[in-house]
N, C-alpha and C positions, 0 to 999 in steps of 0.2 A: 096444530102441535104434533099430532101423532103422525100426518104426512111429510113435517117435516123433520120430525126423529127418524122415521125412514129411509128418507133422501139418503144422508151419508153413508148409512148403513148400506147400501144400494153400493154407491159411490164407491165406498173401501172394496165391497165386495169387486167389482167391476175392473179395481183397480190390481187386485188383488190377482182375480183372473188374466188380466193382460202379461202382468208381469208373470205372471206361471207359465204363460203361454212363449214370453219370450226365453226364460229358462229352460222350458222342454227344447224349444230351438235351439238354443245353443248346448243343452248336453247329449241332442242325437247328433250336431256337428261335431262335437268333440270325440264322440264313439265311434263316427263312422269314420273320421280319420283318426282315429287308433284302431280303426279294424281292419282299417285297410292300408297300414305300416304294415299290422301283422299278416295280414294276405301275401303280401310281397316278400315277408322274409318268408315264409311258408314257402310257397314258391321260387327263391330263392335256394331253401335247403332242398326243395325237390331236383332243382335243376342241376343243383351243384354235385349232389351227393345220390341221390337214387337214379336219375335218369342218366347220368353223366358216368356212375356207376354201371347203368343196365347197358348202355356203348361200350364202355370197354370191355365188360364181361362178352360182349358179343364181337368184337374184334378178335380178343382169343381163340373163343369158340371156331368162328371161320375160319381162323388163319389157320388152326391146325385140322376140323375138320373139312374144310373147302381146299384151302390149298398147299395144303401136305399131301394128303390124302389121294385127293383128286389128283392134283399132279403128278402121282406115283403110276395111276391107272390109266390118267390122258397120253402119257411119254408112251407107256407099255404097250399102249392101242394105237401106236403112232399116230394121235394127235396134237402133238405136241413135242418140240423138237428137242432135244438133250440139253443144249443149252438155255433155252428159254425155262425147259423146264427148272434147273438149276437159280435163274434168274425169277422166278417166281417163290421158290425156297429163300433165296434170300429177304426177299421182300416178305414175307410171311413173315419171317423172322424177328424182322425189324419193326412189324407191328405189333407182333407179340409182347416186345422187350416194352415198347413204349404205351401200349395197356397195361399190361401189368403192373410197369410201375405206378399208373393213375391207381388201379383197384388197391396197391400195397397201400397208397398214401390218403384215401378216401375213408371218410367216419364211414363205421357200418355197424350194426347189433354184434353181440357177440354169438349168435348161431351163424351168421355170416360170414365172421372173422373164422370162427373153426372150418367151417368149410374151405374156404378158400388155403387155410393152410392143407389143409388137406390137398387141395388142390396144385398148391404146390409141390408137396413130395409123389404126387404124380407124373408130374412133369417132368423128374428127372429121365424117366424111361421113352419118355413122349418126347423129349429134347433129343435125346442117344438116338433116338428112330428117326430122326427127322434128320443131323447126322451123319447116319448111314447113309440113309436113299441121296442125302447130296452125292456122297463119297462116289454112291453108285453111278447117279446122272454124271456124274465125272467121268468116269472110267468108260459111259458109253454099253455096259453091261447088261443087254436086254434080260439073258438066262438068270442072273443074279435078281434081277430088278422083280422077274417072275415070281420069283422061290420071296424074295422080301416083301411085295405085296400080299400075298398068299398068307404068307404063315407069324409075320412079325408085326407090320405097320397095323395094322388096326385093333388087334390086343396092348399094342402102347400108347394108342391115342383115344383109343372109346373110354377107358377112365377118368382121362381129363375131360372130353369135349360132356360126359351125362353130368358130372357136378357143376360143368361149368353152366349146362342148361337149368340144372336144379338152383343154382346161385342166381341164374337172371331167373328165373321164377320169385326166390323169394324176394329179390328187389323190385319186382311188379307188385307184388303183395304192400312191401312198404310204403312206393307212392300211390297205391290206393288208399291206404290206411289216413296216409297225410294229407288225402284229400279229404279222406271221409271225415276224420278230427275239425278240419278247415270249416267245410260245411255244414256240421253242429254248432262248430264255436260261434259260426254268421248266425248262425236261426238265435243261439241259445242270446244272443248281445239284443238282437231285432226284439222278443222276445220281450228280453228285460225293460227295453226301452219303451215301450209300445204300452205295457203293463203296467211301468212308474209316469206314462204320462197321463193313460188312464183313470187312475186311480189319483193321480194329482190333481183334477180338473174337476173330478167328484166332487174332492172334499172342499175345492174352493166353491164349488157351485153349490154347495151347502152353509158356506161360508168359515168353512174349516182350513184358515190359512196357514197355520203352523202345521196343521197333519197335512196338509198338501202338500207345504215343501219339505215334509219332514221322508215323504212316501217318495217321491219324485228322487229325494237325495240318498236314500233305501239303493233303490232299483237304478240306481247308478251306480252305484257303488259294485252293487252284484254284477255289474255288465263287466265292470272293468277288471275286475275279479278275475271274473270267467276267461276276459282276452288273455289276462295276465299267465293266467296258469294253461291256457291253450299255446300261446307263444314261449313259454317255457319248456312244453311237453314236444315242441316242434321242433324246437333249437336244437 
């Protein structure tokens, strides 16, 4: 009598256990594909918005310190011929207009958005010098070209080209940042899971089947939690 009062008790328990076991499977399937929707928009807003940000700030950057600049000193040193030089001004130009308008129209913090307008009303002076040296490479004026290297072209362009290096700074900070949130939010969900399946498996191996699934549906709860407000803190 008493071995077979046992038996079911056995039984339930056993049964009890499987089914936990398939529960735990199916909610580290459900977590890991919601952690890895959020992975991808994660990456998604990195790619869209910090790194696609940190190119254009770096197209600016060159266009007026590489080939403004340099073009001003390459013609001067006759390396480079009046016209080409000219033909490299335009094309700088035409980078400039078509980054910039990416940076105007890209999400960014609001210490980023101040700078860049900053960066903007620099530009006015750094536009007018760039300008010039066409007007110059036009006219073919080495002694002018002299006198504007010297004393004008790089006190209107070094304003722009430091904040614009200080701006791709802080957009390297950003998609760090969005990695590092990323890669907590993966430990903190694995974490969750690993600890609700844990501690579910105890309490049915003690024969505690309502605090197993009660522990198990706890620390689900907490994973999705955490994805939740990681991919809201992303967005």
């Amino acid at each position: 009598m008493s071995a077979a009062r046992r038996a079911p008790g056995i039984r339930v328990q056993l049964l009890w256990l499987f089914g936990l076991l398939l529960a735990t499977g199916a909610i580290v399937i459900v977590l890991d594909e919601y952690r890895q929707r959020a992975e991808i928009a994660a990456l998604t807003h990195l790619h869209d918005d910090a790194l696609a940000g940190l190119r254009a700030t770096k197209a600016v950057s060159d266009a007026y310190g590489l080939d403004v600049v340099d073009t001003a000193f390459r013609v001067r040193n006759y390396l480079l011929g009046w016209e080409q030089g000219v033909a490299v001004l335009d094309r700088a130009q035409a980078s400039i207009a078509a980054a910039w308008t990416q940076l105007e129209r890209s999400s960014m913090p609001p210490e980023q958005r101040a700078l860049l307008e900053e960066i903007a009303r620099a530009r006015g002076d750094a536009d007018r010098a760039s300008a010039r040296l066409r007007a110059i490479l036009q006219a073919q004026d080495i002694h002018a070209l002299g006198r504007f290297a010297d004393t004008e072209l790089y006190p209107a362009i070094d304003p722009v080209t430091t904040r614009l290096n200080f701006l791709a700074d802080l957009k390297m900070q950003e998609a760090g940042q969005l990695l590092a949130a990323q890669t907590a939010a993966a430990r903190l969900v694995g974490a969750h899971a690993l600890a609700g399946a844990a501690e579910a498996i105890e309490h049915a191996a003690r024969g505690e089947g309502v605090t197993a699934a009660r522990r198990l549906t706890e620390d689900a709860h907490a994973a999705l939690d955490a994805l939740r407000a990681w991919s809201a803190s992303a967005a």
